[in-house]
VEXDRENLUM-573469 format. One record per residue (C-alpha): residue number from 0; x, y, z. Coordinates in Angstrom, 1 decimal, padded with zeros to 4 digits. Each point is the difference from the previous one (the first is absolute). Layout:
N
{NUM {X Y Z}}
...
***
This chain:
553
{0 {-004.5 -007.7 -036.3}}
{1 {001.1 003.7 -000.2}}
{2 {003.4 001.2 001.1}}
{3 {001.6 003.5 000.1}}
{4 {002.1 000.7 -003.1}}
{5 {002.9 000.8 002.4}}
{6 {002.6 -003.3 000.8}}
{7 {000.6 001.4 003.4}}
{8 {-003.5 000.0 001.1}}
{9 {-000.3 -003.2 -001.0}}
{10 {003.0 -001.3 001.8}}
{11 {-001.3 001.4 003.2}}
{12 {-003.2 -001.2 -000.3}}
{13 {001.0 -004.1 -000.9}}
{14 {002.2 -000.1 002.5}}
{15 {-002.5 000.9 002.6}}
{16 {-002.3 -002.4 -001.4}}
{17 {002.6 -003.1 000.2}}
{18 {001.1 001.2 003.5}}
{19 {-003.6 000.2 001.2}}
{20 {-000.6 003.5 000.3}}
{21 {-003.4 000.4 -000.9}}
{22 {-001.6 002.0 002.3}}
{23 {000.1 003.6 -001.9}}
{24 {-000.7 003.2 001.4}}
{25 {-000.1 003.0 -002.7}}
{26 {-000.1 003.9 000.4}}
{27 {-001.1 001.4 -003.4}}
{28 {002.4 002.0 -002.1}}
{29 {001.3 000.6 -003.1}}
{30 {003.9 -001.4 000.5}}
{31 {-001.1 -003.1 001.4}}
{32 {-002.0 -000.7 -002.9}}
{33 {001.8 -002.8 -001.4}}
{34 {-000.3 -002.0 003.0}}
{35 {-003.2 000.7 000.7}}
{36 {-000.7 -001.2 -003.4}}
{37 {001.9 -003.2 000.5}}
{38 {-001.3 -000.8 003.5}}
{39 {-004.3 000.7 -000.3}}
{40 {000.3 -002.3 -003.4}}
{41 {001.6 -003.0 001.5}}
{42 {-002.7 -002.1 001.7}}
{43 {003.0 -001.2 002.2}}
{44 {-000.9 003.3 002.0}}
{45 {-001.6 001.0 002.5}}
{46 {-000.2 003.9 -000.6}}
{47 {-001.4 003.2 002.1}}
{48 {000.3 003.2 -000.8}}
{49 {000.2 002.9 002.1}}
{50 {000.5 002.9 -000.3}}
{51 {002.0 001.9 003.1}}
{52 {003.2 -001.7 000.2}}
{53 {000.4 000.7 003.8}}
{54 {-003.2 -002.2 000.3}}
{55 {001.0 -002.3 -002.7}}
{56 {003.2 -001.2 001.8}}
{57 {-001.7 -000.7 003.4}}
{58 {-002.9 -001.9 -001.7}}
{59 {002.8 -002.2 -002.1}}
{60 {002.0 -000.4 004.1}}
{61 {-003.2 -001.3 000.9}}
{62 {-000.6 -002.6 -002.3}}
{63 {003.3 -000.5 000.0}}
{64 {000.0 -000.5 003.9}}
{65 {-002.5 -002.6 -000.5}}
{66 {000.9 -001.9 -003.0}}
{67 {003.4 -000.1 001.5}}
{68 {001.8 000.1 -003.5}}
{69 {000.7 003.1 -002.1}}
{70 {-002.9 002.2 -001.4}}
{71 {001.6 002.9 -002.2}}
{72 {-001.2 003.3 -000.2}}
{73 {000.4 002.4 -003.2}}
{74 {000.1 003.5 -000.6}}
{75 {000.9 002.6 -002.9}}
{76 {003.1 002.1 000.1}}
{77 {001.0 003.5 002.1}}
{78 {-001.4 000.1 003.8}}
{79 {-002.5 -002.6 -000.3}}
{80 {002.5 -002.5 001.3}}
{81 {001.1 001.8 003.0}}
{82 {-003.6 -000.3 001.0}}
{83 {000.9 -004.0 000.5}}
{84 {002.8 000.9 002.5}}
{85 {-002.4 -000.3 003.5}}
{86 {-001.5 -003.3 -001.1}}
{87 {003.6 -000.7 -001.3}}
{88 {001.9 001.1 003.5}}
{89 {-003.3 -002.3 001.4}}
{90 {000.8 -003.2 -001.7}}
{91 {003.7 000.3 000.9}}
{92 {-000.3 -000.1 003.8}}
{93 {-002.8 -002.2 -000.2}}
{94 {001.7 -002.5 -002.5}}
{95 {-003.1 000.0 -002.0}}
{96 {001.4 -001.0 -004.1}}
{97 {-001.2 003.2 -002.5}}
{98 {001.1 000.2 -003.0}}
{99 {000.3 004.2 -001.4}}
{100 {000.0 000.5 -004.1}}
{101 {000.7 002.8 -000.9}}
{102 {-000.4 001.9 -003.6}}
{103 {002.6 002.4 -000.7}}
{104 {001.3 002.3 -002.4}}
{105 {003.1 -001.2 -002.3}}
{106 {003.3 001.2 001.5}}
{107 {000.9 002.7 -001.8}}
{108 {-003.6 002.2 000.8}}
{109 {000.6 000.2 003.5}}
{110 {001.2 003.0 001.4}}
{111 {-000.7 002.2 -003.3}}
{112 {-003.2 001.3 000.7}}
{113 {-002.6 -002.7 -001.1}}
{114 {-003.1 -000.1 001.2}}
{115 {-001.1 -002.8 002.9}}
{116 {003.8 -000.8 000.5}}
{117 {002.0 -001.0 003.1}}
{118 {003.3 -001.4 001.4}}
{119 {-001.6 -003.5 000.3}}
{120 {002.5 -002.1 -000.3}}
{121 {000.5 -001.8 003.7}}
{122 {-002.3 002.4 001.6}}
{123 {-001.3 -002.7 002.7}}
{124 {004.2 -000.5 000.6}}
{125 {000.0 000.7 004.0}}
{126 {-003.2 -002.8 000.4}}
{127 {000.8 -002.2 -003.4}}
{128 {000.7 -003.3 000.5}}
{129 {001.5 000.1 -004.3}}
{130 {-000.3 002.6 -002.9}}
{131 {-000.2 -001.0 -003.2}}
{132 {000.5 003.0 -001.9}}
{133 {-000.9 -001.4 -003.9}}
{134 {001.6 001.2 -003.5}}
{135 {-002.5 000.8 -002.5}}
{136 {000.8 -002.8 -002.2}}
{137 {-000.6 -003.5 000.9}}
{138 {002.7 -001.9 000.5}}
{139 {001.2 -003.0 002.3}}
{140 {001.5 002.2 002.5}}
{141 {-003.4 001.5 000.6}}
{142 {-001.1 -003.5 000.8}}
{143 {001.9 -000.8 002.1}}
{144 {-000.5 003.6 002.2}}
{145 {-004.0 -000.6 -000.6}}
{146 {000.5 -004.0 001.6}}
{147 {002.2 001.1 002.9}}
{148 {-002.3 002.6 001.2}}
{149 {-003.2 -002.4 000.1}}
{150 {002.3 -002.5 001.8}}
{151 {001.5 002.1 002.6}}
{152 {-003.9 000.9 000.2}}
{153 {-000.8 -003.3 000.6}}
{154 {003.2 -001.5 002.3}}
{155 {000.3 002.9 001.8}}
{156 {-003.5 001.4 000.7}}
{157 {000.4 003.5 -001.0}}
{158 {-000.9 002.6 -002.4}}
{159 {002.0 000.6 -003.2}}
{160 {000.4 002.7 -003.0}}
{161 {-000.1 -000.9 -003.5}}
{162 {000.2 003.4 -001.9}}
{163 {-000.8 -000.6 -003.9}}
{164 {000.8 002.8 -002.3}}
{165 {-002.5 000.2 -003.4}}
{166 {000.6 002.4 -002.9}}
{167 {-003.7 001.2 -001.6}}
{168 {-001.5 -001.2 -002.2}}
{169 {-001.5 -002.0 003.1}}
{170 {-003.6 -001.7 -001.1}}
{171 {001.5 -001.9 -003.0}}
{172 {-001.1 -004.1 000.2}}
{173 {001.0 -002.8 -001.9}}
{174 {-001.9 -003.8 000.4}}
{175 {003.5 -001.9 000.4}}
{176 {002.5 000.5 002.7}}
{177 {003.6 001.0 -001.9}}
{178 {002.1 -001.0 003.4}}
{179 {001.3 -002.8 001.6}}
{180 {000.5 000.2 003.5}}
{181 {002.1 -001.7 001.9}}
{182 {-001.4 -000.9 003.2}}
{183 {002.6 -000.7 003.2}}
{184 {-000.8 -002.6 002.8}}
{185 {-000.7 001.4 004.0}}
{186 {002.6 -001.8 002.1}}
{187 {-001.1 -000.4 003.2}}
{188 {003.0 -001.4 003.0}}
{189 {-001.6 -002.4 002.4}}
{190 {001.4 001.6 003.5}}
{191 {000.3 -002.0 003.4}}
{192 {001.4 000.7 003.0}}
{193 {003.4 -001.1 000.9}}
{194 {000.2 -002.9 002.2}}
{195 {002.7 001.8 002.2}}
{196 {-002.5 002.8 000.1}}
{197 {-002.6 -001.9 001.1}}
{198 {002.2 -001.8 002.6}}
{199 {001.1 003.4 001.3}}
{200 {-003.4 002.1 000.1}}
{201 {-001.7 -003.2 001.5}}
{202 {002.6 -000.1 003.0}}
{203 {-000.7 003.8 000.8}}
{204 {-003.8 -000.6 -000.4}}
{205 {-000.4 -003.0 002.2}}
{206 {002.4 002.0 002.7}}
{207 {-002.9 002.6 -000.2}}
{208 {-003.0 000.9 002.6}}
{209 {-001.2 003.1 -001.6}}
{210 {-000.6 -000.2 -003.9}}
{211 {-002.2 002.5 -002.0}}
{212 {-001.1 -001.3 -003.2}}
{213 {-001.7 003.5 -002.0}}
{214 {-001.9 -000.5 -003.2}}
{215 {-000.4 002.8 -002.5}}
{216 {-001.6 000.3 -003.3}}
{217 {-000.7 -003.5 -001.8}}
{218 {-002.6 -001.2 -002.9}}
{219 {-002.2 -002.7 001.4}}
{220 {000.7 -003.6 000.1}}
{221 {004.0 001.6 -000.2}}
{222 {001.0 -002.4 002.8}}
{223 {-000.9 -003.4 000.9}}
{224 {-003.0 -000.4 003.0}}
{225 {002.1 -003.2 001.7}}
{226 {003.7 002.3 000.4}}
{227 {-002.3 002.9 001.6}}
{228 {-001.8 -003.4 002.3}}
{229 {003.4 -000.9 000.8}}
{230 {001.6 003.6 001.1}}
{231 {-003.2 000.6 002.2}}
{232 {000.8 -003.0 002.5}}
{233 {003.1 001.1 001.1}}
{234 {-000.2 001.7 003.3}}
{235 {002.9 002.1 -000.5}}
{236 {-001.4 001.6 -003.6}}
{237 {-002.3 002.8 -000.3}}
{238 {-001.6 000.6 -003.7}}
{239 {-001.2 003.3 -000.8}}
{240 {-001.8 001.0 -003.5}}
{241 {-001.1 002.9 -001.4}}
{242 {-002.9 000.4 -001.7}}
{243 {001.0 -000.7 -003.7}}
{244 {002.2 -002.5 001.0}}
{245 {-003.7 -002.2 -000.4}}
{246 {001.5 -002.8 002.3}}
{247 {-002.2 -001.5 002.7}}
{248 {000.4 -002.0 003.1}}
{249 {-002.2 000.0 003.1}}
{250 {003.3 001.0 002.5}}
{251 {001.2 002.2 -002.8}}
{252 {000.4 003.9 000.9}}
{253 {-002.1 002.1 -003.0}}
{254 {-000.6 003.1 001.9}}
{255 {003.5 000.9 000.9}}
{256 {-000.6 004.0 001.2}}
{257 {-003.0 -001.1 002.5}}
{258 {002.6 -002.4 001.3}}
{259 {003.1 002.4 000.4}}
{260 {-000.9 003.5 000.3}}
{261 {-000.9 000.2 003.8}}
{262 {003.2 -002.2 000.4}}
{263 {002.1 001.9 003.1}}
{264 {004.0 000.0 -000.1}}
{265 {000.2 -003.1 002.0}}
{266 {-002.4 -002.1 -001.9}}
{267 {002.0 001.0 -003.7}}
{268 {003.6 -001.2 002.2}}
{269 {-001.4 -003.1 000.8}}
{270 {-001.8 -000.8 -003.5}}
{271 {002.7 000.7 -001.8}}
{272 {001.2 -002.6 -002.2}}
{273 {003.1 -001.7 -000.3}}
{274 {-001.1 -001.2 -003.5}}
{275 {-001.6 002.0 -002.6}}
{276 {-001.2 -001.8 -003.0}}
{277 {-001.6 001.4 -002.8}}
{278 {-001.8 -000.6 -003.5}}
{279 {-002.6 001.6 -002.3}}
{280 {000.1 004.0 -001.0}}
{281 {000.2 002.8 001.6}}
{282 {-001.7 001.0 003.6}}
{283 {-002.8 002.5 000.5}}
{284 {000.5 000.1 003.8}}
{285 {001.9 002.8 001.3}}
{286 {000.0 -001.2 003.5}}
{287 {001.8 -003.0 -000.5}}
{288 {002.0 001.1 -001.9}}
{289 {000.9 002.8 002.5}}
{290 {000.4 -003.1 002.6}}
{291 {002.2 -002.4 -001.8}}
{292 {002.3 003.6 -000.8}}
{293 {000.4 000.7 003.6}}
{294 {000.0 -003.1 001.6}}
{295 {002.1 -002.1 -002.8}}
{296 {000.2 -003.8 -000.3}}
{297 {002.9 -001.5 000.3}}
{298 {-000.2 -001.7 -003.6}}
{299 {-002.3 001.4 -002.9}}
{300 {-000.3 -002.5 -002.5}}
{301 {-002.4 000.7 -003.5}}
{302 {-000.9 -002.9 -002.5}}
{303 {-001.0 001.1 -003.4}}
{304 {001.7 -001.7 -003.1}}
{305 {000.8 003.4 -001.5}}
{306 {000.1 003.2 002.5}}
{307 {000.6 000.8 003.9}}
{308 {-000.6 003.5 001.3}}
{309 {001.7 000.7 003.3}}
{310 {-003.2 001.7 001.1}}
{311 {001.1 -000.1 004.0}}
{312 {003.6 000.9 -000.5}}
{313 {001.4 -003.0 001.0}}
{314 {-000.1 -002.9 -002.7}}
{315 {002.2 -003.0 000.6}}
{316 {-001.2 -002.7 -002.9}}
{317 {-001.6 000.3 -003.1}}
{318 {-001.0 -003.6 -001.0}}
{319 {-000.5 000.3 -003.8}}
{320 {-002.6 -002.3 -000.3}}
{321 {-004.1 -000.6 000.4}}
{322 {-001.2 -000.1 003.4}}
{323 {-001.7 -003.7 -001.0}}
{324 {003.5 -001.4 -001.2}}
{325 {001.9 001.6 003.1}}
{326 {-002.6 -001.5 002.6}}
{327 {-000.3 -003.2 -001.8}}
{328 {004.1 000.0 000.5}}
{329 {-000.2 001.7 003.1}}
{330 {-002.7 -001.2 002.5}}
{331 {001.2 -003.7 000.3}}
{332 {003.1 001.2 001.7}}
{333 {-002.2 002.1 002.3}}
{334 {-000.7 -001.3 003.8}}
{335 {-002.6 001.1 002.5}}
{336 {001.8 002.1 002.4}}
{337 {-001.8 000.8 003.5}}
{338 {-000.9 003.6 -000.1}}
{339 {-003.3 001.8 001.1}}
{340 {000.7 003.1 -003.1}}
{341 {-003.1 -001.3 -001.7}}
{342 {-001.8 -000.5 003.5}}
{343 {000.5 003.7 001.2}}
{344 {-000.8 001.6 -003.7}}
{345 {-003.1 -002.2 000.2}}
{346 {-000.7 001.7 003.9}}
{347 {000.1 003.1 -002.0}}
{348 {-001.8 -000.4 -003.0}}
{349 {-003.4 -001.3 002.1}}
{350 {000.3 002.7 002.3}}
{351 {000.0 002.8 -003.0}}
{352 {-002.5 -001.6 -001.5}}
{353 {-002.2 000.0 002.9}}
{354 {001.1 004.0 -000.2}}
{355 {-001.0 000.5 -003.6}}
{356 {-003.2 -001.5 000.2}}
{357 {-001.3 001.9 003.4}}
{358 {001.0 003.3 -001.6}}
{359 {-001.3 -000.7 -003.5}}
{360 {-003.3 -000.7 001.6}}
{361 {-000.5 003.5 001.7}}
{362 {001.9 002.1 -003.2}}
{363 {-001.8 002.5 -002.1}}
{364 {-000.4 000.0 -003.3}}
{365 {003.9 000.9 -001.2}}
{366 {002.4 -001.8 -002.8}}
{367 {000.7 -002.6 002.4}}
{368 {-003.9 -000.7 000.4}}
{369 {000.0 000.0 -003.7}}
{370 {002.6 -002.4 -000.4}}
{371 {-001.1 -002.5 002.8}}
{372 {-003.8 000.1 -002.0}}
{373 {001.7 -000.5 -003.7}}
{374 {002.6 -002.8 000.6}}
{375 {-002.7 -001.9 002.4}}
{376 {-002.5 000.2 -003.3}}
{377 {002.4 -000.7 -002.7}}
{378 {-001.5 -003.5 -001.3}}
{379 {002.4 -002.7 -000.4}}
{380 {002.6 -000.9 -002.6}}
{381 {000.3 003.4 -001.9}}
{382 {002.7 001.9 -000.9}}
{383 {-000.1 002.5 002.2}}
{384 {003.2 003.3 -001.1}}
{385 {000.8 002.5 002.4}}
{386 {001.1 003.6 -000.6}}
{387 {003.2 001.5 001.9}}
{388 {-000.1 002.2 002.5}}
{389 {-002.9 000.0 002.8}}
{390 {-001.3 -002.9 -001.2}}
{391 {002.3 -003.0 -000.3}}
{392 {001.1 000.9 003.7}}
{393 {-004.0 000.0 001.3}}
{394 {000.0 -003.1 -001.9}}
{395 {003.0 -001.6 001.9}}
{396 {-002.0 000.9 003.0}}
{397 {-002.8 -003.2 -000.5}}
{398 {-000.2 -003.5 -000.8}}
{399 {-001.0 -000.9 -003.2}}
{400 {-001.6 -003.4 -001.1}}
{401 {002.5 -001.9 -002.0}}
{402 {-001.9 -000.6 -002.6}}
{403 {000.8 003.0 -001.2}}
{404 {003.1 001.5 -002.2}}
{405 {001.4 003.3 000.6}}
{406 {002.4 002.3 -001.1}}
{407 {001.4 003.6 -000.3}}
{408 {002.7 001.6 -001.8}}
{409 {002.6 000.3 002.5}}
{410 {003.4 -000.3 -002.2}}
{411 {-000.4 003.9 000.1}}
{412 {-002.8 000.5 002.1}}
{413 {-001.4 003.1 -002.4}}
{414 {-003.6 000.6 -000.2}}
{415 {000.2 000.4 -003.6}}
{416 {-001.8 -002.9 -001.6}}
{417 {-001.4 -002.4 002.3}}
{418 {-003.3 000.2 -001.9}}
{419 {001.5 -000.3 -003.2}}
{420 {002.2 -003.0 001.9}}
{421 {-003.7 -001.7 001.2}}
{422 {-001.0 000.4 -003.3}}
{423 {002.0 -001.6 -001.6}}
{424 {000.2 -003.0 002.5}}
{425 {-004.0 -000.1 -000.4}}
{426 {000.6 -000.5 -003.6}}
{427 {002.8 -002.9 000.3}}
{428 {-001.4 -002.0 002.8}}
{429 {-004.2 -001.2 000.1}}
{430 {-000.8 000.3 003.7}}
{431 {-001.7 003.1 000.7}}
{432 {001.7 002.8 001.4}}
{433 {-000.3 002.9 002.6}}
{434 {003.0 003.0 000.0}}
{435 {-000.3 001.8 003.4}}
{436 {001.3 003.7 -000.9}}
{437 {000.4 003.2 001.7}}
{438 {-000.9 003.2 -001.4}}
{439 {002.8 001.5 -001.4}}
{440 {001.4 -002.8 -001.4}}
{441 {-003.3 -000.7 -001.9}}
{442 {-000.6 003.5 -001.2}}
{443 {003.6 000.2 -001.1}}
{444 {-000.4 -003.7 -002.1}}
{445 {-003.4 000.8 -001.1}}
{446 {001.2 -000.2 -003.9}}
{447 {000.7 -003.7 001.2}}
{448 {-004.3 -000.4 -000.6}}
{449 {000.9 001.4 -003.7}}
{450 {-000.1 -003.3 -001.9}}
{451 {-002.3 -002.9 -001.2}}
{452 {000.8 -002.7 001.5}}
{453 {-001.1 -000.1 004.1}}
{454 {-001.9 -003.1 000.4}}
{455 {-003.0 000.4 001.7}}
{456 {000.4 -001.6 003.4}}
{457 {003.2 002.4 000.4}}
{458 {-001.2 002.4 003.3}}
{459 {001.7 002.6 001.5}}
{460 {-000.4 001.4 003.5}}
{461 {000.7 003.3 000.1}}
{462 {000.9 001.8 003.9}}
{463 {-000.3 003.3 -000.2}}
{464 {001.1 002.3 003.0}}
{465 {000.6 003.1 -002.2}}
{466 {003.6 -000.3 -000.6}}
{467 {003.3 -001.5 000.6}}
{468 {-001.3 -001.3 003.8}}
{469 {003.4 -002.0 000.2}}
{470 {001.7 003.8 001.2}}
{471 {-002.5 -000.1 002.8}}
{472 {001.3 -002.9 000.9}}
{473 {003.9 000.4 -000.7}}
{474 {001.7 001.8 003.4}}
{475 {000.6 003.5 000.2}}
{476 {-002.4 001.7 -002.3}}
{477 {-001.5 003.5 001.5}}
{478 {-003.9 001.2 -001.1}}
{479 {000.8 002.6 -002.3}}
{480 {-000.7 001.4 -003.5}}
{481 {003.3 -001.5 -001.0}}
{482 {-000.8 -003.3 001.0}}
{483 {-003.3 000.0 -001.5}}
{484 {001.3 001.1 -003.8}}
{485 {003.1 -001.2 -000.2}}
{486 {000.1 -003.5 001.8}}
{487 {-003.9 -001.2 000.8}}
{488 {-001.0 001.8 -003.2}}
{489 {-004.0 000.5 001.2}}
{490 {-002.0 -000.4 -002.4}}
{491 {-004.0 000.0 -000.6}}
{492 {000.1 -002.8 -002.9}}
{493 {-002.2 -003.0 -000.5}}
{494 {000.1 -003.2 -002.4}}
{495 {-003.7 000.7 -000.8}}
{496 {000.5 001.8 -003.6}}
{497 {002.8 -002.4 -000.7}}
{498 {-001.8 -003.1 000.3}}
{499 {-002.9 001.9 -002.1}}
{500 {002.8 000.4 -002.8}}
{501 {001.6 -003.4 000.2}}
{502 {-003.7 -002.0 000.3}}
{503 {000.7 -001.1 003.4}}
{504 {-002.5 -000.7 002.5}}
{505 {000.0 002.3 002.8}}
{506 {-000.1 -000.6 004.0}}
{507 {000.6 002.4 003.0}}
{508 {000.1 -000.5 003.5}}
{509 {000.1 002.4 002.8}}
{510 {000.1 -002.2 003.6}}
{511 {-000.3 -003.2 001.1}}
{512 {-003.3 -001.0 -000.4}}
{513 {000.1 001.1 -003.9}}
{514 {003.1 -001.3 -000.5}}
{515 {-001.1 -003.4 000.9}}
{516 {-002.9 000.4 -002.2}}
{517 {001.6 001.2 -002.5}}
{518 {002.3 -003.1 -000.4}}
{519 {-002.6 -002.3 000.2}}
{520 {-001.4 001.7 -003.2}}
{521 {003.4 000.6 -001.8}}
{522 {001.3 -003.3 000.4}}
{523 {-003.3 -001.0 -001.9}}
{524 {000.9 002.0 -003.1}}
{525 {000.5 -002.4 -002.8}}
{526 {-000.6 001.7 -003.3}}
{527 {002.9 002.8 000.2}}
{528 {002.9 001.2 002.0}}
{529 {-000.8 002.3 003.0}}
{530 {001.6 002.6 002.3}}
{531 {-001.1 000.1 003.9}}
{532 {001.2 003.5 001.3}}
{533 {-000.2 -000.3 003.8}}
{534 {000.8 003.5 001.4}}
{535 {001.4 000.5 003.7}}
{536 {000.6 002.9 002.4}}
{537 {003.3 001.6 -001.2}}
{538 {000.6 001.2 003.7}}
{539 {-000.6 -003.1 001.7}}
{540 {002.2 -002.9 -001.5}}
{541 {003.1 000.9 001.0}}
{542 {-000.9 000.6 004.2}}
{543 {-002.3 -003.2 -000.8}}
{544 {003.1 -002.0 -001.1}}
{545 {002.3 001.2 002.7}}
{546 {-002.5 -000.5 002.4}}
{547 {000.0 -003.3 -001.5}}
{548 {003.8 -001.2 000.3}}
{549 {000.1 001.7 003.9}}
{550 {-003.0 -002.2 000.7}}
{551 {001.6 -003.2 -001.4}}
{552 {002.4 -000.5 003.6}}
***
């Protein structure tokens, strides 16, 4: 076995091995050496190198977002760190565990003048959930800074800062370790709700007509099929999911904006909730959100064990615990209570879908079009990752079979990396997967393709409506040369030479009828990853999806 000469490298890297971090993504460089070293000759690891550290950070969140435990990403010293912070920022909101190692210069070279030197030293502090800023030396307080961050990684789902400081010479090995770590425990509380709680918020709940119970982001299999069975019974409970929440039930509400958005004053006064309950991450839909702002529940209460956002301004409870152990506490107080909340939402919900599928049938070929042809493709149980932006929200516009897993970077909802993201959730989980992308937010990640390690039945489907089409569709914007530089950012661009460079099959589509085609073929391709580019009418999408929502009443 080979180790790096230097004690502190070799602290960091046997603590991560006894606390399970194995998962390790590395940005070459010359600082980082010594953990480099240490990490690609340890069989114990499971190493990647890449080399833009904006990409490297997303692909670690998303291998990370599907191992659910920490994966750690590595970088030399000076800026190459700050190109972490958007993946960083991401696994904050989304409570996604990433662990940030940093090499740095000793102390006393910053500020002097040295070359590839920074202020590093708790850089990520607005978005950190701990920064353990190292001595040079080994020593047990080290330890215990290097063991605290990997468990607040771990019991708090969030991204963390080691920062390592290495003097040269850096590439020096020796064949026994000199250290001896000392590796600290992860304490985790077992929480429960209080039984006067429970009492209490069962009263107001079985007193209740009108209760709205809204879903957001959630890994599959997060909650428990039978509490879901049990909710959906109850006349006076109406469930409503997002997309990425990837919970199904047959009375369940998936497609939340085709159900609201052609909702009149009178209907949101009489749907509005006495009881809002909710669980899972954050919520791509603007329109309920707008709703449940204006026409406020009485009582707002969020379950997660560690974090409640008062997203509609009006939070009353924060149960911190799982929604499994609050509903396996919670539902046996519950009683049927006459209502006809879920009856009327149901009225509704048939009647729009009756809408939708009159006006798909007679729409031209648009990103809606697109959208309806992709996700009614898609084969079953893949991973299917979804850009920000346009597409998530056509996405939240259509069933999708629930075989299949989906998800999006919404803690920040940036267009940043959501290829790199897919990549690396291709890499960490075996079913294949499909990232749906925009444009811009494909051309900006393309680095994300820079790397060895895509597995071949990784697809992307690329819309492309020559530019940022989601400022068509935003209110407000005029046809001008302002708007098309500065905010739709036209462009003439394709993914053709790119997927020439990278060795990716290539796909294009241009209507309907090819489009359909083309997936047939694409979804075929076994022997290497492959982009579809499906180009629409940049004029047309935004009139067709207005047209759209005024169509749904």
């Amino acid at each position: 076995m080979i180790y790096p000469k230097i004690p502190l490298a070799q602290s960091i890297i046997e603590i991560c091995d006894a606390k399970g971090v194995h998962d390790i993504v590395i940005s070459p460089g010359s600082r980082n050496a010594p953990l480099t070293i240490g990490f690609a000759n340890n069989p114990n690891f499971n190493c990647y190198s890449i080399a833009d550290e904006r990409c490297a950070a997303f692909f670690a969140l998303g291998m990370a977002q599907q191992k659910k435990k920490p994966v750690a990403v590595v970088c030399t010293s000076g800026s190459a760190v700050l190109n972490y912070y958007p993946a960083f920022a991401e696994a904050f909101y989304s409570q996604i565990p990433l662990v940030v190692i940093s090499a740095d210069r000793p102390l006393e070279k910053i500020d002097i003048g040295d070359g590839q030197t920074i202020r590093q030293e708790n850089v990520f502090l607005n978005h950190s959930l701990y920064n353990a800023n190292l001595t040079e030396e080994a020593s047990e307080e080290n330890d215990v800074f290097i063991n605290e961050a990997i468990n607040v990684a771990i019991a708090h789902k969030g991204p963390v800062h080691i920062n390592a400081p290495f003097e040269e010479p850096l590439y020096e090995t020796v064949n026994k370790l000199t250290v001896d770590v000392n590796v600290t425990s992860l304490f985790k509380p077992h929480r429960t709700v209080r039984v006067e709680d429970i009492i209490a918020f069962s009263t107001l709940w079985n007193h209740s007509q009108k209760i709205l119970i809204l879903v957001g982001e959630l890994a599959p299999n997060t909650i428990e099929q039978k509490w879901i069975d049990l909710l959906a019974e109850l006349p006076s409970v109406v469930i409503m999911t997002e997309t990425t929440s990837n919970l199904h039930h047959p009375t369940v509400i998936n497609t939340i904006d085709t159900l609201i958005t052609p909702f009149s004053a009178k209907e949101f006064t009489e749907l509005q909730p006495r009881i809002l309950v909710t669980f899972g991450g954050m919520i791509v839909s603007k329109r309920i959100k707008a709703f449940l702002r204006k026409y406020k529940p009485r009582h707002h209460w969020h379950i997660d064990e560690l974090r409640a956002y008062d997203t509609f301004g009006m939070l009353t409870k924060h149960f911190h615990v799982t929604p499994n152990q609050f509903f396996s506490q919670f539902l046996p107080f519950v009683k049927t209570v006459e209502s006809d909340y879920k009856r009327t939402f149901a009225t509704l919900l048939r009647n729009r879908k009756d809408s939708h599928k009159k006006y798909m049938a007679q729409l031209s070929f648009c990103d809606l079009k697109a959208f309806e042809v992709i996700l009614s493709d898609l084969p079953p149980n893949i991973q299917l990752q979804v850009s920000n932006s346009a597409a998530i929200r056509y996405t939240q516009l259509f069933d999708i079979d629930a075989s299949i897993q989906v998800f999006c970077n919404r803690g920040t909802s940036g267009i940043d990396g959501s290829t790199s993201t897919a990549i690396g959730a291709a890499v960490a989980n075996s079913r294949p997967t499909v990232l749906i992308t925009g444009d811009v937010g494909f051309l900006y990640d393309s680095n994300a393709l820079w790397n060895n390690y895509i597995p071949k039945n990784f697809k992307i489907i690329l819309i492309n409506n020559g530019g940022g089409g989601i400022f068509r569709i935003l209110p407000g914007h005029q046809e001008n040369e302002t708007f098309h530089t500065y905010f739709e950012t036209s462009h003439c661009l394709t993914a053709e030479h790119l997927a020439k460079m990278y060795r990716l099959e290539y796909v294009t589509a241009h209507d309907h009828e090819t489009l359909a085609q083309s997936l047939k073929h694409f979804f075929t391709i076994s022997d290497q990853p492959a982009i579809l580019e499906v180009f629409t009418p940049t004029r047309e999408n935004d009139l067709r999806l207005k047209e759209y929502f005024k169509a749904l009443a």
